[in-house]
C-alpha positions as CSV (number, residue, x, y, z in Angstrom):
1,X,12.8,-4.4,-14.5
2,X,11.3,-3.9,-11.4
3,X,7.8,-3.7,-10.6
4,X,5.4,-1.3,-8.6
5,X,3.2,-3.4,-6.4
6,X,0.3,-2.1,-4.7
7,X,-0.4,-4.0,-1.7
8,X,-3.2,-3.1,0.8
9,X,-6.3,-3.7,2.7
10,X,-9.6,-2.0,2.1
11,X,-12.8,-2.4,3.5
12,X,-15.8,-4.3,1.1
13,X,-17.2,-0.7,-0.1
14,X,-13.6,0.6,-0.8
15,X,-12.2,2.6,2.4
16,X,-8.5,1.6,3.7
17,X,-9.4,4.0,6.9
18,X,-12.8,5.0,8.6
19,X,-13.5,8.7,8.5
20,X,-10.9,9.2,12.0
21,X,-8.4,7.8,9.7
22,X,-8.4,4.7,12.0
23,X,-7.7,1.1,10.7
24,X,-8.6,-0.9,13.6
25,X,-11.2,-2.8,11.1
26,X,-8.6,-4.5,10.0
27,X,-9.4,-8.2,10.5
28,X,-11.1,-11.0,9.4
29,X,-14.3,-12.8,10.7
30,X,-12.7,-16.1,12.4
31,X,-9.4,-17.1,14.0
32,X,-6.2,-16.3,14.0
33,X,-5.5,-19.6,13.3
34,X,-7.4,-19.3,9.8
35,X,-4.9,-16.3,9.1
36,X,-2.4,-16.9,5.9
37,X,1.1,-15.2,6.3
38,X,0.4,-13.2,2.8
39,X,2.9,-10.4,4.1
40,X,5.8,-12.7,4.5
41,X,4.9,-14.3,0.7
42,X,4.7,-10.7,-0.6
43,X,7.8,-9.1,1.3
44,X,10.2,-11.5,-0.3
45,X,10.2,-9.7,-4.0
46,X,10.3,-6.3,-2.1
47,X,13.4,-3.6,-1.0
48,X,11.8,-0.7,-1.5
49,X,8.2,0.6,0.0
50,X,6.5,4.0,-0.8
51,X,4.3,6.0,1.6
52,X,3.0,9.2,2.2
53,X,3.2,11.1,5.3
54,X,0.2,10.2,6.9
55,X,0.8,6.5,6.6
56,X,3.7,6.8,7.9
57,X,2.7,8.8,11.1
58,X,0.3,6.4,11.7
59,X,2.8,3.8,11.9
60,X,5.3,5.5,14.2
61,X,3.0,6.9,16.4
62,X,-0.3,4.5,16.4
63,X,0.3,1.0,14.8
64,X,4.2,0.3,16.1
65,X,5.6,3.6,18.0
66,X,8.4,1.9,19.7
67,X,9.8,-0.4,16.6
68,X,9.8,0.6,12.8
69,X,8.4,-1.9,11.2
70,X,10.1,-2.0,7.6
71,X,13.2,-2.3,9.0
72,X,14.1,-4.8,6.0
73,X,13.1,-2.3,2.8
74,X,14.3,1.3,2.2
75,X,11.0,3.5,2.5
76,X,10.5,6.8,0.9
77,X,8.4,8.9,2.7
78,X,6.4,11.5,0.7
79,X,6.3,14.9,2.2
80,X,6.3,18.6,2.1
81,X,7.8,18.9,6.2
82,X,11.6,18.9,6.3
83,X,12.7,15.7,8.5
84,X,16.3,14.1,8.6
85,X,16.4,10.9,6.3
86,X,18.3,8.1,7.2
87,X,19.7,5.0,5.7
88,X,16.6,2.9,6.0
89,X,14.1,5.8,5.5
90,X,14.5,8.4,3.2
91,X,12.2,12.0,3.2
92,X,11.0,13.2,-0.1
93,X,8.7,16.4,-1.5
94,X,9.6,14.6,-5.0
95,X,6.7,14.3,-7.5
96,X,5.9,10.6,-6.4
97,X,5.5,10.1,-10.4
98,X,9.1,11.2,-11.1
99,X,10.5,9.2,-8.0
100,X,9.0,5.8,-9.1
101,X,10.2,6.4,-12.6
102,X,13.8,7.0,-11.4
103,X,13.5,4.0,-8.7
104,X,12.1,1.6,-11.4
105,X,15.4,2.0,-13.4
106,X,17.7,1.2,-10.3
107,X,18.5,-2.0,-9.5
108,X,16.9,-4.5,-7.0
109,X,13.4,-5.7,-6.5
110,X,9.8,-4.5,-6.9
111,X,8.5,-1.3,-5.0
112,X,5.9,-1.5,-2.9
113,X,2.7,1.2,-2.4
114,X,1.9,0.9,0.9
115,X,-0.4,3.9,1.3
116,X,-2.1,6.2,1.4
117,X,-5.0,7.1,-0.7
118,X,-3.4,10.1,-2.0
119,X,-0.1,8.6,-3.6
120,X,-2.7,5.6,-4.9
121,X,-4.6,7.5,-6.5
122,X,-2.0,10.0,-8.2
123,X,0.1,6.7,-9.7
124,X,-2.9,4.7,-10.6
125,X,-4.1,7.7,-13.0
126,X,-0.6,7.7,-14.6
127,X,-1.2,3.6,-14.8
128,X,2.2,3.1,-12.9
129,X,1.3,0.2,-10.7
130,X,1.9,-2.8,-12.2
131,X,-0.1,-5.3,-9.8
132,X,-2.7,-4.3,-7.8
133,X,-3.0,-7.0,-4.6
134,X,-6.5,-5.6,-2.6
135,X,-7.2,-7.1,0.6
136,X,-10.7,-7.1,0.8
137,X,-11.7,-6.9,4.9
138,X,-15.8,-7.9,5.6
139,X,-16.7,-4.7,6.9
140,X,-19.0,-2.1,5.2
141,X,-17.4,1.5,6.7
142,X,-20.1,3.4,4.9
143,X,-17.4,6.3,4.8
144,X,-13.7,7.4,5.3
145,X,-10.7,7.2,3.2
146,X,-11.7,5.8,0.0
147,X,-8.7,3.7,-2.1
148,X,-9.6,4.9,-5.5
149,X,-11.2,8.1,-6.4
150,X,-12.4,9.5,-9.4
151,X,-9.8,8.9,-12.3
152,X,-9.9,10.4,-15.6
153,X,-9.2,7.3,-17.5
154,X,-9.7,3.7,-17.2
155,X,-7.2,1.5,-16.3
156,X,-8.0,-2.4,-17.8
157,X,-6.7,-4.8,-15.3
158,X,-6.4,-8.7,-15.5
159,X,-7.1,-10.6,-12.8
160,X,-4.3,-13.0,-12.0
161,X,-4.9,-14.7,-8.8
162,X,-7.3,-15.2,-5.6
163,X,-7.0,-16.5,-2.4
164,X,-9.6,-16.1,0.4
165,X,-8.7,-17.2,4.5
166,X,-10.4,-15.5,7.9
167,X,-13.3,-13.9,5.8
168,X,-10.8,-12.3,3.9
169,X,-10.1,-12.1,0.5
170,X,-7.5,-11.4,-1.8
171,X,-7.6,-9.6,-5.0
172,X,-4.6,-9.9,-7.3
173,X,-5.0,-8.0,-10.9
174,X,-1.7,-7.2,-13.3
175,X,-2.3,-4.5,-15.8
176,X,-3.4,-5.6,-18.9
């Protein structure tokens, strides 16, 4: 069955933007040479990614305007605006809950949550993501976009792997 991955970077008090919604924090400490290629590693179990709107206009018209990035993986787009889907990315106002739940019993391979904070935070309170891998960036924000937000319930996680390069380090916990 396929899994729902979340896979994203966050700042070391818990932000994955600064209060302008900008990510250009995003790096580590040293080199680029130190730099692991966890995105190719990750990508090679995916087909399928999941955003929100504001991720993805972020992307299109900040981070890579002139090339679509997921080019590989068909990406649902959450949103309540009326755009044309294509082949390779697909505009939704589904419940993002229902979506995943219909996705997860299609074939192919795991679904990545790319962002934002919004869809995170509305599947992690159902408990739908099955591995949570957390970039954690070595900058303190002090405010912006926090990752997780106040959840009604607790959600026991098992950490199953580390991995730190740059000043960097990963976070990888499974759902217990």
């Amino acid at each position: 069955m396929r899994k729902i991955i979340l896979f994203i970077a966050m700042s070391l008090d818990g932000y994955i933007a600064d209060s302008n919604g900008g990510v250009a924090w995003l790096n580590g400490h040293g080199n680029d040479h130190e730099n692991i290629d966890t995105y190719a590693e990750f990508t090679k179990d995916i087909d399928t990614v999941l955003m929100g709107w504001n991720t993805y206009h972020q992307i299109v018209t900040e981070l890579s305007p002139k090339e679509w990035v997921y080019h590989e993986f068909t990406t649902y787009v959450l949103t309540h605006k009326e755009y044309h889907s294509s082949k390779q990315i697909r505009f939704t106002s589904e419940n993002p809950v229902v979506l995943l739940e219909r996705l997860k019993k299609e074939a192919g391979k795991d679904i990545w949550i790319c962002g934002g904070a919004n869809v995170v935070q509305q599947l992690a309170s159902k408990n739908l993501i099955d591995k949570y891998y957390i970039s954690v960036i070595p900058t303190l924000l002090g405010n912006g976009i926090r990752l997780f937000g106040n959840m009604e319930n607790e959600i026991k996680l098992k950490l199953y792997k580390t991995q730190t390069y740059n000043g960097i380090t990963d976070l990888i916990y499974v759902r217990r």
